[in-house]
C-alpha positions in Angstrom: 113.3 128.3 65.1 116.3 129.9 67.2 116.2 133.5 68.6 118.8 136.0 67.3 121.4 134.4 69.7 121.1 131.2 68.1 119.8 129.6 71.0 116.4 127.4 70.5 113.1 129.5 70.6 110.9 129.5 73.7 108.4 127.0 73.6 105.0 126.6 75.5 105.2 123.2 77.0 105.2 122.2 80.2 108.6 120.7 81.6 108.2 118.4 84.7 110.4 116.0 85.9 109.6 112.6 88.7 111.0 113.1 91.8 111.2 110.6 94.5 109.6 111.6 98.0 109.7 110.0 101.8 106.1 108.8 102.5 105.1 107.5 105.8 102.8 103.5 104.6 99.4 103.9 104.6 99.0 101.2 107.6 96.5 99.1 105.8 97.4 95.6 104.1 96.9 94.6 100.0 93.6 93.7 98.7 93.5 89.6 98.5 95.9 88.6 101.3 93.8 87.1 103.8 92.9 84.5 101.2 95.7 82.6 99.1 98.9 84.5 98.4 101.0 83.2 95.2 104.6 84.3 94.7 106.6 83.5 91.5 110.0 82.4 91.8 113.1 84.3 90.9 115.4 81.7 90.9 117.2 83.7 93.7 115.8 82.7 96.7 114.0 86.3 96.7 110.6 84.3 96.6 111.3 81.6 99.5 112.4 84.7 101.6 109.0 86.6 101.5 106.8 83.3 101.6 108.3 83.2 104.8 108.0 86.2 106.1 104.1 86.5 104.9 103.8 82.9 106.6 105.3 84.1 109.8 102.7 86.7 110.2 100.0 84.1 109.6 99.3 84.8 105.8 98.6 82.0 103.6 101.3 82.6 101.2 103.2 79.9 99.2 105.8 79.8 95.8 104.2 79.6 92.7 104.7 76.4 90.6 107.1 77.1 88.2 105.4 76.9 84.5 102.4 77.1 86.0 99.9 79.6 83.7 98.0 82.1 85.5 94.9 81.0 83.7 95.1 77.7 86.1 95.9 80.1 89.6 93.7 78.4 92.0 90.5 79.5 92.4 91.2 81.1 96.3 93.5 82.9 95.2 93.6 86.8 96.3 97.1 88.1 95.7 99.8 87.2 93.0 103.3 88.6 93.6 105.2 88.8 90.5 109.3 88.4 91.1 110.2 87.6 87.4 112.4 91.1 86.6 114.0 90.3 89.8 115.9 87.5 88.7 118.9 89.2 87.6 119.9 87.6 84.1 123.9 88.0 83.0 122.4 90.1 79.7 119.9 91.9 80.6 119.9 93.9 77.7 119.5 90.8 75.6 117.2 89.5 78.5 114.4 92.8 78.1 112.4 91.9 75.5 111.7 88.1 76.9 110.8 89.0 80.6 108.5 91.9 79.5 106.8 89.3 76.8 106.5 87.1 79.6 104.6 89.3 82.3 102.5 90.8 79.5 102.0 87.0 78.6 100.9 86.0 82.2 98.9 89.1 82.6 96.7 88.1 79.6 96.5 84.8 81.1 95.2 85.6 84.1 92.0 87.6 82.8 90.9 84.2 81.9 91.5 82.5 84.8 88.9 81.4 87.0 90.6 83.0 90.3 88.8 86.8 90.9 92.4 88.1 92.7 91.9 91.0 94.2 95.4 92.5 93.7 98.3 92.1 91.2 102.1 93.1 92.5 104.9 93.6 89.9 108.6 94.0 91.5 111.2 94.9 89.9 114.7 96.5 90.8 115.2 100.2 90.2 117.7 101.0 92.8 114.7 102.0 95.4 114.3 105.1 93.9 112.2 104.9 91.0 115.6 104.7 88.6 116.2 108.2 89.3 120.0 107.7 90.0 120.9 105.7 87.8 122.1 103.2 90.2 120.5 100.4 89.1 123.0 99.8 86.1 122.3 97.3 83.3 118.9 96.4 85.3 117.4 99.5 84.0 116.8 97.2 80.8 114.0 95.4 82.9 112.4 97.5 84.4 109.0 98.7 82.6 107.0 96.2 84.7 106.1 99.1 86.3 104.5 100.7 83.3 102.8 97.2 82.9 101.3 97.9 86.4 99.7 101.7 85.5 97.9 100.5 82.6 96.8 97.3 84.1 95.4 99.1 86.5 93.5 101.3 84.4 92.6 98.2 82.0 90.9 96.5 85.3 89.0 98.4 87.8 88.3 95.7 90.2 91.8 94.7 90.8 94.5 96.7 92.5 97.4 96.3 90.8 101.1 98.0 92.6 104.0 98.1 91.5 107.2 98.0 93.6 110.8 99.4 93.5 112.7 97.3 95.3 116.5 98.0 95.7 118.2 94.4 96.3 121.8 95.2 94.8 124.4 94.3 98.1 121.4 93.3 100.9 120.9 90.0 102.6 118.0 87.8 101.3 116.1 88.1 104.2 116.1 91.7 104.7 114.9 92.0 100.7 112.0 89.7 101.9 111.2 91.6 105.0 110.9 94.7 103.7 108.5 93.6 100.5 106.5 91.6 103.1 106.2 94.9 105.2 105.0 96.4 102.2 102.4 94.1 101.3 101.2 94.7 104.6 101.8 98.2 105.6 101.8 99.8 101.9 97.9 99.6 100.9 97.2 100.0 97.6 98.9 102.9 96.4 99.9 101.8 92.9 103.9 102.6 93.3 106.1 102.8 95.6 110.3 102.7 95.8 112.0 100.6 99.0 115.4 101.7 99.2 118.2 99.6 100.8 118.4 101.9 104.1 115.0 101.3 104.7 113.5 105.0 103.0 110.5 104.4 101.4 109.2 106.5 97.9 106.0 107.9 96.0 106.4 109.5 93.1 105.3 113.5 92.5 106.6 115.3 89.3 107.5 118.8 89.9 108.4 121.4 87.2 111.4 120.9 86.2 114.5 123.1 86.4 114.5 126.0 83.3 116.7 124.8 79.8 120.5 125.6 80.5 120.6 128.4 77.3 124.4 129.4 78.4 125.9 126.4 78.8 127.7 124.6 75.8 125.7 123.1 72.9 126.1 119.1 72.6 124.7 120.1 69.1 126.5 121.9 66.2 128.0 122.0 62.5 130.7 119.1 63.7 128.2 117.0 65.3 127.4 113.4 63.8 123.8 112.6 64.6 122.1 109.0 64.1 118.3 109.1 64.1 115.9 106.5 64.4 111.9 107.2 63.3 112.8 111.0 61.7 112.5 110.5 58.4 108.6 110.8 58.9 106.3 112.2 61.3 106.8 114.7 64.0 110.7 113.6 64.5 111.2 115.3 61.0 109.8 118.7 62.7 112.1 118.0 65.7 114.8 117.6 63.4 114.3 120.8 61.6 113.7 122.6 64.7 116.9 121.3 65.6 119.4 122.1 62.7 118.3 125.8 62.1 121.2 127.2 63.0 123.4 124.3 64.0 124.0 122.7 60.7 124.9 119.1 62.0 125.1 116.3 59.9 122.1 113.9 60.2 122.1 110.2 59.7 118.3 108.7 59.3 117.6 105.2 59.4 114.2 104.1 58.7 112.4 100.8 57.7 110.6 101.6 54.4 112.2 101.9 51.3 112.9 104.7 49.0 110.6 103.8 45.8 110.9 105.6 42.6 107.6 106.5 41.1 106.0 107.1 37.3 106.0 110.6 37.2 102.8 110.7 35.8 101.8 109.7 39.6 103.3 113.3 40.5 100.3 115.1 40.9 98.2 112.5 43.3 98.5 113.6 46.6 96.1 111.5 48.1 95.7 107.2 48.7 92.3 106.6 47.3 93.7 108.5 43.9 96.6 106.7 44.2 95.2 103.5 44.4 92.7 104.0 41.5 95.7 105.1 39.1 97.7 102.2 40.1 94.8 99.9 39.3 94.5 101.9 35.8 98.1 100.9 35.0 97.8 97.5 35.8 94.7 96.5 33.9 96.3 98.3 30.8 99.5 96.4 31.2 97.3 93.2 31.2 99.1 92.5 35.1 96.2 92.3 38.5 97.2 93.0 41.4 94.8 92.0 44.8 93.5 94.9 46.4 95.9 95.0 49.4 98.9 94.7 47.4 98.2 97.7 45.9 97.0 99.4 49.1 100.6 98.6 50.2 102.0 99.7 46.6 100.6 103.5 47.4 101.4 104.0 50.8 105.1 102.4 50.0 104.7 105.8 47.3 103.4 108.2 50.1 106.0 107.1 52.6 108.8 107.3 50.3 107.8 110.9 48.7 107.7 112.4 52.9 111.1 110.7 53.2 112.4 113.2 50.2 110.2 116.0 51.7 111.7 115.4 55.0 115.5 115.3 53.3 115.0 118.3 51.0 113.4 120.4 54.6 116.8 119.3 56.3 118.6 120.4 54.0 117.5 123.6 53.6 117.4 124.3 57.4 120.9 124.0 57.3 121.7 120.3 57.7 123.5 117.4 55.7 121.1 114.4 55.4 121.3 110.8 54.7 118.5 108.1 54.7 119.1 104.8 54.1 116.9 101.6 54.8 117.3 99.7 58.0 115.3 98.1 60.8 117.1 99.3 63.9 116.3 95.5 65.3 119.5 94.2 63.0 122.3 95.0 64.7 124.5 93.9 61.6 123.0 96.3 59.0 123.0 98.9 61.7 126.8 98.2 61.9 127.2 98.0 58.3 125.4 101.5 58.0 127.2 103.5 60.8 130.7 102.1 59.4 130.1 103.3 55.7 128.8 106.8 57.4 131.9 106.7 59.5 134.1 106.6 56.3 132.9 110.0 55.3 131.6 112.1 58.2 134.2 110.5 61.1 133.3 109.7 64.5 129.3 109.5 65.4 129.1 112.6 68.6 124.9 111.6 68.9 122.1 109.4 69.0 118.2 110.4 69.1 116.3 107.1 69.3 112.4 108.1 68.1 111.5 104.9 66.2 108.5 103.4 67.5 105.5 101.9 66.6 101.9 101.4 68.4 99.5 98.7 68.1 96.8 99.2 70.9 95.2 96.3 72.3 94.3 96.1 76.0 96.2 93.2 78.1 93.9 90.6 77.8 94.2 91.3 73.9 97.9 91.4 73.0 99.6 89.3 70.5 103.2 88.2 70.6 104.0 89.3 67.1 102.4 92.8 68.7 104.1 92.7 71.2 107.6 92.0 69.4 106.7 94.5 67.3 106.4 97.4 69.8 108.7 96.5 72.4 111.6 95.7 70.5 111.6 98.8 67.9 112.3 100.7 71.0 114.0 98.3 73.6 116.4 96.3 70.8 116.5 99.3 68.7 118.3 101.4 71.5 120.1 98.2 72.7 122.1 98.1 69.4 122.4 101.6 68.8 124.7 101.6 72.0 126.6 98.3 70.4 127.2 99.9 67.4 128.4 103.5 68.7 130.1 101.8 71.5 133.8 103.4 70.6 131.8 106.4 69.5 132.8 109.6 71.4 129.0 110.1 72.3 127.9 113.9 73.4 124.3 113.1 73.1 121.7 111.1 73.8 118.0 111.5 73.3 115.5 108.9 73.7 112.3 109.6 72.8 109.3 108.5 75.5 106.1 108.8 75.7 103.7 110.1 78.6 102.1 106.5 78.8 105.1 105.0 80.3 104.7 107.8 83.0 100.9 107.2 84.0 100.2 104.4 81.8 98.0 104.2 78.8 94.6 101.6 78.5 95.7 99.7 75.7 99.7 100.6 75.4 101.1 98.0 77.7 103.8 97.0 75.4 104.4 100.8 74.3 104.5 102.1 78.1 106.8 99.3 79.2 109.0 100.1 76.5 109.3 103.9 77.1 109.7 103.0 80.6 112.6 101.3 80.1 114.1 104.1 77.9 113.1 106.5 81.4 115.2 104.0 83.2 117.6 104.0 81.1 118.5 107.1 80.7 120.3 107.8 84.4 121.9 104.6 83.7 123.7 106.0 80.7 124.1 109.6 82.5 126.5 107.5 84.5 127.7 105.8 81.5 128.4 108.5 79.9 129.6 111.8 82.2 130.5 114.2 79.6 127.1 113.6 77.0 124.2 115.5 76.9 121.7 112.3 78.1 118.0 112.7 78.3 114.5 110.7 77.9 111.8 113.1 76.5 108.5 111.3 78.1 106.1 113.3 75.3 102.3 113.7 75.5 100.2 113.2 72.9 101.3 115.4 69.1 99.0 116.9 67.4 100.4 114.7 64.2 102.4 111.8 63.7 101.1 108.5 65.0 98.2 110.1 66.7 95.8 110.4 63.6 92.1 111.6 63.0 90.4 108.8 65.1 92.9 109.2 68.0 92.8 112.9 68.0 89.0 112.8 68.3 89.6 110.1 71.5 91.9 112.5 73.4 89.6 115.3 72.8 86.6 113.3 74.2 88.8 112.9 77.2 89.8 116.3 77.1 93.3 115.3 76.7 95.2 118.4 75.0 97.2 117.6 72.4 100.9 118.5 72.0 101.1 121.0 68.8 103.3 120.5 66.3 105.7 123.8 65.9 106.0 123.7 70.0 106.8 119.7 70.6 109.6 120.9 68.1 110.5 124.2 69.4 110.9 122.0 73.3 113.0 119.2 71.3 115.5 121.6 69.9 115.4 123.6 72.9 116.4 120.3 75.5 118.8 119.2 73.2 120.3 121.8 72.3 121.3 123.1 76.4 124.0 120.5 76.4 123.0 119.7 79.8 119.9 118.8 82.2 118.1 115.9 83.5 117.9 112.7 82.5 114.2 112.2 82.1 111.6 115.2 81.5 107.7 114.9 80.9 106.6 117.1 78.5 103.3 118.2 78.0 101.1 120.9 77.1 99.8 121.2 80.8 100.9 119.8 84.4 96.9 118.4 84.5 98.0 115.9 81.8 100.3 113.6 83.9 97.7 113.8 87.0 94.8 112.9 85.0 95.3 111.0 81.6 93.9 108.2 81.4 93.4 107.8 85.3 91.0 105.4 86.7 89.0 106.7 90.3 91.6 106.1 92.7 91.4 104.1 95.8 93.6 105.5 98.0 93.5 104.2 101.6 93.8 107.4 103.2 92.5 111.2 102.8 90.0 113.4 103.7 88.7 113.9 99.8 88.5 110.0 99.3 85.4 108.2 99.1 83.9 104.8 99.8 86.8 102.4 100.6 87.2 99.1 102.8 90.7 98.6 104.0 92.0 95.7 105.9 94.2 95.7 108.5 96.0 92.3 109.8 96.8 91.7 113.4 99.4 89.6 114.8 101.7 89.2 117.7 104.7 90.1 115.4 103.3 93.4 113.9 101.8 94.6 116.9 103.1 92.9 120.2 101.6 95.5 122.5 98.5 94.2 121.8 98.9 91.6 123.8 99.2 93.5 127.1 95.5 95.0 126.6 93.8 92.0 127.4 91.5 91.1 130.0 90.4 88.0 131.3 93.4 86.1 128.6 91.6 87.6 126.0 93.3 90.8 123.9 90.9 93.4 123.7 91.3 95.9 121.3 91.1 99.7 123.1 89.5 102.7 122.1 93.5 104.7 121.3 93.3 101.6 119.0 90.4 101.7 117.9 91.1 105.6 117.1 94.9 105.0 115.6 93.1 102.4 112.8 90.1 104.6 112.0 92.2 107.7 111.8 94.7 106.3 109.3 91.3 105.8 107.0 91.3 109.9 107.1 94.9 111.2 107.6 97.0 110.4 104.7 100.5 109.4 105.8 102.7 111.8 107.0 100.4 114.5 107.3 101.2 117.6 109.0 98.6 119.5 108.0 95.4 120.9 109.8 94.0 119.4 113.0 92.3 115.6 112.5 89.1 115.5 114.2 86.9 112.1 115.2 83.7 112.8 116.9 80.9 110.3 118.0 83.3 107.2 119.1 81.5 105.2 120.0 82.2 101.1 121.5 79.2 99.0 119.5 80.7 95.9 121.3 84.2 94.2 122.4 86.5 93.6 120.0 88.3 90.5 121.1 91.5 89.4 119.1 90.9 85.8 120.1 93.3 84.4 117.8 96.0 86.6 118.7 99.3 86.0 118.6 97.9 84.6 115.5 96.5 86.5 112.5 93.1 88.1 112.6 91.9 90.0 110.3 89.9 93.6 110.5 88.3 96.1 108.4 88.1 99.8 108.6 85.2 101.0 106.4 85.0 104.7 105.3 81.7 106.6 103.5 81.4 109.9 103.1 79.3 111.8 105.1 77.4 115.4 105.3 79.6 118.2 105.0 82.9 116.8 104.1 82.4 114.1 107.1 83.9 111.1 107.0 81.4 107.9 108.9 84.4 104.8 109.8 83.7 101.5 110.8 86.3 99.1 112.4 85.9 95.3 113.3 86.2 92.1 111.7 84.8 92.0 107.7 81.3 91.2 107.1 80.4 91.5 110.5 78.8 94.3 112.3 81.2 96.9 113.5 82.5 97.3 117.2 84.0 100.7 116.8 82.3 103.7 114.6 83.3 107.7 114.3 82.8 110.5 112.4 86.2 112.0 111.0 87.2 114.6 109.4 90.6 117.1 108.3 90.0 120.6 109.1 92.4 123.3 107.9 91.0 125.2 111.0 89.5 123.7 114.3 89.5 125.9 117.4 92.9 125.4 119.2 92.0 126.8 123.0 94.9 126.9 125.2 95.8 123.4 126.9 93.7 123.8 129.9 94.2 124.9 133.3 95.3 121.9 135.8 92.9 121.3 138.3 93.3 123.4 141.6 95.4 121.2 144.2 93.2 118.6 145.8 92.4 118.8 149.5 91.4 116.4 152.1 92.5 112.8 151.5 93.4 112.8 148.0 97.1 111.6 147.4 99.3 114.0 145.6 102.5 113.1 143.4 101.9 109.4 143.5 103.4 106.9 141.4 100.5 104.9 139.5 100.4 101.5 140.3 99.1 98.9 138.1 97.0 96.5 140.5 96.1 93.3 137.2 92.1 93.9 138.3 90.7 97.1 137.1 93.9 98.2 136.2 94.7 95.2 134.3 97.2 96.3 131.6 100.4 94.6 131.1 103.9 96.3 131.0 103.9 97.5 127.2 100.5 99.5 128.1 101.4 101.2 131.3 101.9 103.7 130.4 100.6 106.4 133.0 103.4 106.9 135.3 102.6 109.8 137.5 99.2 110.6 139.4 100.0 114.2 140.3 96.5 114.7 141.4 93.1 113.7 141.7 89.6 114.5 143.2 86.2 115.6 142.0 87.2 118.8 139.7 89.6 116.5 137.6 93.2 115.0 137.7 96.6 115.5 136.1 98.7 113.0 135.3 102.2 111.9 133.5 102.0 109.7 130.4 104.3 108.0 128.5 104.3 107.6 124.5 104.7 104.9 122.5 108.5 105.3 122.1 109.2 105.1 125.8 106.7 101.9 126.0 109.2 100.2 123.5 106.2 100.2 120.6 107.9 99.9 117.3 108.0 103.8 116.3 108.7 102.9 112.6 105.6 102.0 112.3 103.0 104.2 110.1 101.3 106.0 113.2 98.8 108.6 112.6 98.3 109.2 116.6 99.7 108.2 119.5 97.6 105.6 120.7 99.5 104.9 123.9 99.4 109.2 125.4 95.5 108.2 124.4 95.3 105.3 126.1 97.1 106.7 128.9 94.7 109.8 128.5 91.4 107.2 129.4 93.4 105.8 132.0 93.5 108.8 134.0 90.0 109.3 133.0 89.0 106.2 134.7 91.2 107.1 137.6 89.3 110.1 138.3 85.9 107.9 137.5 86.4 105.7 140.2 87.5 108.4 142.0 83.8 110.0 141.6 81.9 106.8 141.8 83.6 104.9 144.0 83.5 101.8 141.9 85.8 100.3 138.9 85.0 101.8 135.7 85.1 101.2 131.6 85.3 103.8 129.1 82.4 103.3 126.6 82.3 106.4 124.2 84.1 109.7 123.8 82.4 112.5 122.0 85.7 114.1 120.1 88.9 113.4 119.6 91.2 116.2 118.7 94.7 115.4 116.9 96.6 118.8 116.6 100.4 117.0 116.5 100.2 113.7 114.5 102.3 110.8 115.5 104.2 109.8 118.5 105.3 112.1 120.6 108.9 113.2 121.5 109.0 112.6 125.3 106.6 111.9 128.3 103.8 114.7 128.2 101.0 115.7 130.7 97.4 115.0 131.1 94.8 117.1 132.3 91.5 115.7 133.2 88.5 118.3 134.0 85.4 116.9 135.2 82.0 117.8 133.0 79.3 115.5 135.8 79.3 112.5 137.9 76.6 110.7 139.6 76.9 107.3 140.8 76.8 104.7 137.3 78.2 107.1 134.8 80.5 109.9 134.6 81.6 112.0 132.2 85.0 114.0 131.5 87.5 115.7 129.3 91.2 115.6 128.5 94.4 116.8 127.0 97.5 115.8 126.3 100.3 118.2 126.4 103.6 118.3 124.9 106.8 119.6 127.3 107.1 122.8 125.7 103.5 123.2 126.4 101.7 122.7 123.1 98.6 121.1 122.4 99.2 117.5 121.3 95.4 115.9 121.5 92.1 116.6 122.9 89.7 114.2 124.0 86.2 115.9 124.9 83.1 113.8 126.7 85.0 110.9 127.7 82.0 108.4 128.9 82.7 106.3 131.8 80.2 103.7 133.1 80.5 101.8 136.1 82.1 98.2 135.7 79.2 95.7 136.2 79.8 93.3 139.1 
């Protein structure tokens, strides 16, 4: 399988690798944290650090008892927060295969437990970005709780279940817990996410990845020394072959199952069932009985062992030299013992392709520890002494085989996607390791062959999951390993749909105009938003209508959107939303239905109330943009002109952090302009995941009402506004101007428009049929 150069031949697949991107929080808090919030310890003081930090913002969050199952959680409970792969064991190569039992363990556990938590958060330590550096180090051998997380989440569709990156390596304590408690509260429920130590925060996307290398060096050739794991049998023989056309390398295959010699009058059954029969033949005319199984065993032991010669004489006519010989990767003696008597005659091992593994699908709530241990540590402890052994090896390759279940997670694979996660982690890791080897982590679909069989074949097809085939899985293998360079994970499948969709559950995103029915909750408190408190009337904080428009609009525009103009029309104010508890915590709900033609209905106010804000939103890839309008003509008569605004703590009652119009340049009966200031001048936090700028808007219905009472000669409120326009999200640069046009006025009610204009002159925000009543006495 090479072309005439020698290189590998093309292959079909698809080649994607992760990539870690910058996105903007979501701005809407974890399922389950207004009720009881449990936190396991990491023996680090990682755990005290977030209780606090949840507790300081008013959420009931406290450290889990150590030993405590999760089967006996309290029954209030709404959120556990899972720290064990974050507490940084001396081995923690050694350490792997205990903390994954354990959360897998726990997990089970807590399906049984009389507590319906809303929300499940795994942490662990990948450098904050997903592992993709490497930097990380030895922790990359604890770090598939994240895979645990993806197929936990498709396993339980009630329960949102994340799963968090959090760099710790060289931070203060404190800022570790800060920044996972801003997460919890800011993050929403996307399922993963990386927090990197300078305070970036990650989603994953795989892109395609970069083409194969073909001229640079081979890592693979007549003097290379390869140990393989798992290709005696299977689709790693195909690999195999694939690979040695050509090259000629000299292959060392360990494998668990024994070579058996066999009667040759045995020869000519190809099949079990004949097998089986003639084996129960022999034994009733030798006078022996055998029970059933045992001779099940005896003829697949005679299958197994007659591919293993099949797979040796293929090798070796492809080019290569072969040996087999019997040993479970999990000794690291024998492995020793093996690799020094191969040593004696071939030299030097220059490679290693781990592809042992084994499958034993049971969802979470199912698992065994023997399955478990069987699963995890084929791969995990497999790999882990494979690197002991060939330690003083001059190693120019590396290939771990994964599977596309660690990527997206797999109903039923916990234990088989943790493990291939940690082989995805690893990888980097021993990139670094390793500078001048060939290192890479082959995330496969599903084969065609090998331990997907008839029954699971049929399942994928039901799912319309395509199936990798045979000749072109091999054709990809020879072809990666073969460049001698690239990255150090790839996904490969037969189409980029694969990784988006396999085995996916409906999402639940919190933001987006294609998502559908979704509650998200939203906490307020003095230390998350402190402007808050200088909207408030009477002593009471009273949420606004820029608020009230910032909340509902992050329900539609997902974070960090740039794209087409965000539209909310019919806003209406059902009633006052007073924050009585504030500085302390309150909690509030944006609800989101879809509507008639791609609409978007939104809710806000407190949960399992009736709401005191409603819209309509949608995202439009095209909403007419007319020019920022004309200013009003200079005002005549009375009028001041070029007046500073003053705030007067009666009908203009807002406190410093909210006045934010600075500059009446003019106002009478036609409209007003005026000068507003953003939420960065105000001294808002501007980190925080805005979709608008709620203070220009704010400001925008200040001058609104300063033209109302200008009209009506009486105080005025604000009440409803037909439409909102976003065409820039987020805060803006620098102070911009607002332009007020009158629509009608008569004595109780009045009605206007208004934009906000950037200093270059763009259109930042639209507001059209601003309703003003007059203030009742």
């Amino acid at each position: 399988m090479t072309d005439d150069g020698g290189r590998a031949a093309p292959h079909a697949l698809t080649r994607l690798v992760l990539a870690a991107r910058p996105r903007q929080s979501p701005g809407f808090a974890l399922p389950g944290l207004s009720r009881r919030v449990l936190v396991t310890d990491d023996g680090r003081g990682i755990a005290a650090e977030v209780v606090a930090a949840l507790v300081a913002r008013g959420v009931r969050a406290e450290t889990m008892c150590a030993g405590l199952p999760f089967d006996e959680v309290p029954r209030d409970t709404g959120c556990l927060i899972l720290l064990h792969a974050l507490r940084g064991p001396r081995q923690p190569a050694e350490a792997s295969p205990e903390l994954h039992g354990e959360l897998l363990r726990q997990l089970g556990l807590l399906t049984r437990s009389p507590a319906a938590v809303d929300s499940v958060v795994l942490v662990h330590d990948g450098g904050g970005d997903f592992g993709l550096s490497g930097r990380q180090g030895e922790g990359a051998w604890l770090n598939g709780a994240a895979a645990l997380a993806r197929t936990a989440d498709r396993e339980w569709p009630d329960i949102t279940v994340k799963a968090v990156d959090l760099q710790c390596a060289g931070r203060p304590l404190t800022e570790v817990g800060q920044a996972l408690c801003q997460e919890l509260l800011l993050g929403g429920t996307e399922t993963e996410v990386a927090l990197a130590a300078d305070g970036e925060r990650y989603t994953r996307e795989f892109v395609p990845a970069p083409p194969v290398p073909v001229d640079s060096a081979t890592s693979v050739d007549s003097r290379s020394f390869l140990v393989v794991t798992g290709g005696a049998r299977g689709i790693t023989a195909d690999c195999l072959a694939a690979l040695a056309a050509g090259r000629s390398p000299r292959l060392l295959l360990l494998g668990r199952t024994g070579l058996v010699s066999e009667n040759s009058r045995l020869a000519a059954l190809d099949d079990e069932p004949s097998l089986i029969r003639a084996l129960l033949e022999y034994d009733k005319a030798a006078g022996t009985s055998r029970p059933l199984p045992q001779v099940r065993a005896a003829a697949a032991r005679l299958l197994a062992s007659r591919e293993i010669r099949a797979t040796l004489q293929r090798l070796e006519r492809a080019g290569a030299t072969v040996r087999y010989r019997t040993v479970d990767v999990r000794d690291l003696d024998a492995v020793r013992v093996c690799l020094r008597e191969a040593r004696g005659e071939w030299g030097p091992v220059t490679g290693l392709v781990h592809a042992a593994g084994v499958i034993a699908d049971k969802t979470v709530a199912e698992k065994t520890p023997e399955q478990f241990d069987q699963v995890f540590t084929t791969k995990v402890a497999g790999l882990r002494n494979l690197l002991d052994a060939t330690a003083n090896d001059p190693l120019r390759t590396v290939c771990l085989f994964s599977s596309v279940s660690a990527v997206v997670g797999n109903t039923g694979q916990s234990d088989y996607a943790m493990a291939n996660a940690v082989m995805d982690h690893l990888a980097p890791h021993l990139a670094r390791e390793h500078p001048d080897a060939h290192v890479v982590s082959m995330a496969w679909g599903a084969w065609r062959g090998g331990m997907v069989g008839p029954r699971l074949q049929e399942h994928f097809t039901e799912q319309g999951v395509a199936l990798i085939p045979v000749q072109e899985g091999a054709r990809a293998f020879a072809a990666e390993l073969a460049a001698g360079s690239g990255p150090a994970h790839v996904v490969l499948v037969p189409d980029e749909q694969q990784v988006r969709c396999w085995g996916e559950k409906a999402p639940a995103h919190d933001s987006g105009p294609d998502q559908g029915e979704l509650t998200a909750t939203l906490l307020t408190h003095g230390t998350l938003q402190p402007e808050l408190a200088d909207h408030s009337i009477m002593g009471r904080v009273i949420v606004s209508v820029a608020t009230a428009v910032e909340w509902m609009a992050r329900a539609v525009v997902p974070p960090g959107d740039a794209g087409g103009p965000f539209v909310l029309s019919d806003i209406k104010v059902q009633s006052k939303l007073a924050l009585d508890h504030y500085p302390g915590a309150e909690w509030l709900s944006v609800q989101r239905s879809p509507g008639p033609d791609g609409t978007i209905a939104l809710r806000l106010g407190r949960p399992d109330s009736h709401p005191q804000f409603s819209a309509v939103g949608s995202v439009r890839a095209s909403v007419p943009r007319a020019a920022p309008r004309e200013a009003p003509p200079p005002p005549v008569g009375p009028t001041p002109t070029n007046r500073r605004f003053r705030y007067d703590g009666t009908s203009r009652f807002h406190g410093p952090m909210h006045q934010v119009l600075q500059e009446v340049v003019h106002c009478d009966p036609t409209g007003a302009e005026g000068i507003v200031h953003g939420l960065r001048e105000m001294g808002w936090d501007a980190a925080a995941p805005w979709r608008t700028d709620p203070a220009l808007v704010d400001g925008a219905v200040q001058l609104a009402v300063v033209w109302g009472e200008e009209v009506t000669g009486q105080p005025n409120l604000p009440m409803a506004v037909d439409r909102y326009e976003m065409h820039r999200p987020g805060p803006a640069p620098g102070p911009v101007t607002c332009r007020v046009t009158a629509r009608r006025a008569d004595r109780i009610r009045a009605i206007c428009d208004a934009v906000l204009v950037d200093a270059d002159g763009g259109l930042r925000a639209a507001l059209s049929g601003i309703q003003l009543i007059v203030r009742p006495r």
